[in-house]
Structure formats: structure tokens, C-alpha cells
Legacy VTK file of the C-alpha trace (Angstrom):
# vtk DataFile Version 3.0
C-alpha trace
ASCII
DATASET POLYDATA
POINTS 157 float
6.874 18.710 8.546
8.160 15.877 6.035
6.792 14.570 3.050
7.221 11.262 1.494
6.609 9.391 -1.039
5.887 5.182 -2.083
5.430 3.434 -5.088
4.809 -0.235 -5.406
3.618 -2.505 -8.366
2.797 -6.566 -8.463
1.797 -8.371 -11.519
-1.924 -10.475 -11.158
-1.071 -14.037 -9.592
-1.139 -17.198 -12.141
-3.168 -18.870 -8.716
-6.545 -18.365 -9.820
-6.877 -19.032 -5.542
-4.950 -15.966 -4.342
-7.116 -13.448 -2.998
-6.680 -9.694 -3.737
-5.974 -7.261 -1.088
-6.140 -3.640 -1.771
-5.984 -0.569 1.229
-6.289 -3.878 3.621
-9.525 -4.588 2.288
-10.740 -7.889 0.408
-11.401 -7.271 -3.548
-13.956 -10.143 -4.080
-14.349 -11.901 -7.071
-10.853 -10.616 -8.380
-7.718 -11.963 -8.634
-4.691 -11.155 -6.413
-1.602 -10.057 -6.782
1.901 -11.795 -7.170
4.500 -11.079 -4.038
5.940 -12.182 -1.128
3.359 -10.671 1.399
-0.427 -10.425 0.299
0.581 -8.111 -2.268
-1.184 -4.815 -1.243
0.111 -2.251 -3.392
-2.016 0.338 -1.499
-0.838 -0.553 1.912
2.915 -1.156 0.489
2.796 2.619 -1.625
1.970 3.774 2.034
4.242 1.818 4.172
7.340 3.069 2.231
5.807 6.562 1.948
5.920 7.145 5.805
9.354 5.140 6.102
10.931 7.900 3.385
8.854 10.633 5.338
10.992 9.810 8.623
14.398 9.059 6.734
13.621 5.378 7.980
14.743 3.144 4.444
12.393 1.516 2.554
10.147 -1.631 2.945
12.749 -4.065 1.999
14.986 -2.627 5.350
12.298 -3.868 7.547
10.155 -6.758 5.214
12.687 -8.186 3.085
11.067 -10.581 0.375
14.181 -12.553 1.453
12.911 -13.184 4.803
10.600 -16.233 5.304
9.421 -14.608 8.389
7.485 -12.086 5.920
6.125 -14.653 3.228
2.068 -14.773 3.180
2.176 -11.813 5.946
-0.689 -9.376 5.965
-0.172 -6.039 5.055
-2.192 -4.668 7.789
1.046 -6.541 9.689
3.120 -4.478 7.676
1.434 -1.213 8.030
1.261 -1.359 11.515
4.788 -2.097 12.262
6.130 0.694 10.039
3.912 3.160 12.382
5.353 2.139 15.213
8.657 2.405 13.512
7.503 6.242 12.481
6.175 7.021 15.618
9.582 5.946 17.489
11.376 8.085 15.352
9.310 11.019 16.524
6.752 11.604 13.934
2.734 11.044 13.142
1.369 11.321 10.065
-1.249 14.513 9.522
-2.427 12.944 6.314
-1.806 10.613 3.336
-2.986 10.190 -0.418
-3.281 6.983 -2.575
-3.761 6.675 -6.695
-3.751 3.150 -7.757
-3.366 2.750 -11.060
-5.174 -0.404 -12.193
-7.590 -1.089 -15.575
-9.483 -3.870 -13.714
-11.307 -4.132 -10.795
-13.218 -0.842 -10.416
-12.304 -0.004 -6.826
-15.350 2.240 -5.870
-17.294 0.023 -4.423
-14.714 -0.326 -1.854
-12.943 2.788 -1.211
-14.693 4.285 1.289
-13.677 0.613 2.878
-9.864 1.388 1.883
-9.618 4.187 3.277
-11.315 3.673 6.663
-8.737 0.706 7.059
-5.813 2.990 6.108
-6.872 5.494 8.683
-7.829 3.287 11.653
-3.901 1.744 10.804
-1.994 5.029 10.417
-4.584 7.231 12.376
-4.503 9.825 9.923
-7.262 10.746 7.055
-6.103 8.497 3.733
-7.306 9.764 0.456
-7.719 6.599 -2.117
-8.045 7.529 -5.863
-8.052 4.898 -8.838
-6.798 5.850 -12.180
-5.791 3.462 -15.126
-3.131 3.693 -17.364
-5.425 4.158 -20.567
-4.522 0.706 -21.927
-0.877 1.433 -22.633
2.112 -0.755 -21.147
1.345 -3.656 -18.572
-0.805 -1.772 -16.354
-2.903 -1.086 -19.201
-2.964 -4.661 -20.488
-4.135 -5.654 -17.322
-1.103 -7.628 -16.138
-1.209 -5.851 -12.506
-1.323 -2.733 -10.620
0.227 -0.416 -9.324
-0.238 2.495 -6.269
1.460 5.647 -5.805
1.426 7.450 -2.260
1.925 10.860 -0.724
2.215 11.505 3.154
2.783 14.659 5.387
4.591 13.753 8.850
5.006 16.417 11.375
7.210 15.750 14.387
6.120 14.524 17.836
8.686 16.274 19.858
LINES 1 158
157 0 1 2 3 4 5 6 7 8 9 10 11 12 13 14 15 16 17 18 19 20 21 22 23 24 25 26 27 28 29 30 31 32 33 34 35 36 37 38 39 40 41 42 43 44 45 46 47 48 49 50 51 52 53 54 55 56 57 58 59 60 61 62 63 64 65 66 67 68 69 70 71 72 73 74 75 76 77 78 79 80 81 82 83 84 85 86 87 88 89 90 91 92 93 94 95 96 97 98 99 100 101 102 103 104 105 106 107 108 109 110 111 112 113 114 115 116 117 118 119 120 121 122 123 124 125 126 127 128 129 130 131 132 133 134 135 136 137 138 139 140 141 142 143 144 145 146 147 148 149 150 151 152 153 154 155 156
């Protein structure tokens, strides 16, 4: 068994336009996020939770914001590559947990949405949890948000 852990953080996009993905699922009426990819700090916290799980790097080894291949790329894309990577390395996930940390949008209305997507990707149970940051710093001014994440990999072979 291995445990890992993610942590990713994007500030709200200037682009009024940009949509906001969260656990691969489309945040109406909100905002998105600043980055290379879509910006899904839930998917990203979860992605580089499983790579560190199986000693595999970190999302920049594999989706480099350097890389124009990656720019605009869903992170379902993302997500699903970095199981495959997992899996060839001879581990499955057995379960993972999310916290995003975020004063705006209220995610309820959508979590049971996040983490259905999650699971169908990694095919494991994901736990989503929202939090804020009680108005202090710039997650608590509203100027992004940020996602922890927690897996448990067991080995294959």
C-alpha cells in the first residue's frame, strides 16, 4: 500500500469567457480558473496525488505548462493518462479524498457530480469536501482556489 499526496492552486481568469472546471465537472455561472490546461485544481490535486503514490514525478514530468501539446487540454485528458501511467507501474488506487479550498462558488450542488467523474476516471471511490480559507490570504479574498488530495494505491502484482 502507498499513499500520496497533491496540491494544486490557480488564480480566477481575467477572461470573463473561461469556463470553470472543477472534479471534471462544469461550474456554471462561475468563472474559471487561470492555467495552462482547463485549470482543474480537483482533477490536478489528484493527478499528482497518484503520480507521488507510485514514485512516478509530478504533473509537470508528464504535462509540462511548457508544452503546447498540453495548452487548453482537458483534465479528464490528464487524469486519464496519469492512470494508465499508475496502472503500468503496477498499482490501482483503493480510494482517494479531495478538500478544495475555495470562498466562492459553493460546490454542493455539484459534488455528488465531482465525484462520480473522479471515480468513473480513476475507478476508485473519490471523497470531495469544500472548505474556505475563512477570508484570510488570496484564497480568502477570492482570488482562486485551491485543492488538496489524499490517495491509497495498493499494488497490482
Amino acid at each position: 500500500m502507498r499513499i500520496g499526496h497533491g496540491y494544486d492552486i490557480h488564480a480566477f481568469a481575467m477572461d470573463a469567457t473561461r469556463p470553470l472546471f472543477l472534479g471534471l465537472t462544469r461550474i456554471e455561472d462561475e468563472y474559471g480558473l487561470e492555467g495552462h490546461s482547463d485549470a482543474d485544481v480537483v482533477a490536478h490535486a489528484l493527478a499528482d496525488a497518484l503520480l507521488g503514490a507510485a514514485d512516478l514525478g509530478d504533473l509537470g514530468t508528464y504535462f509540462s505548462d511548457r508544452d503546447e501539446k498540453w495548452r487548453g487540454v482537458a483534465s479528464s485528458v490528464i487524469l486519464t493518462e496519469t492512470v494508465r501511467l499508475v496502472h503500468e507501474a503496477g498499482f490501482r488506487c483503493v480510494n482517494g479524498d479531495v478538500t478544495v479550498i475555495a470562498e466562492r462558488p459553493r460546490l454542493s450542488p455539484w459534488r455528488d457530480q465531482m465525484r462520480a467523474a473522479l471515480a468513473a476516471v480513476v475507478g476508485a471511490p473519490i471523497s470531495v469536501k469544500a472548505t474556505t480559507h475563512e477570508g484570510l490570504g488570496a484564497i480568502g479574498r477570492a482570488e482562486g482556489i485551491a485543492a488538496h488530495a489524499v490517495v491509497l494505491l495498493e499494488e497490482t502484482v
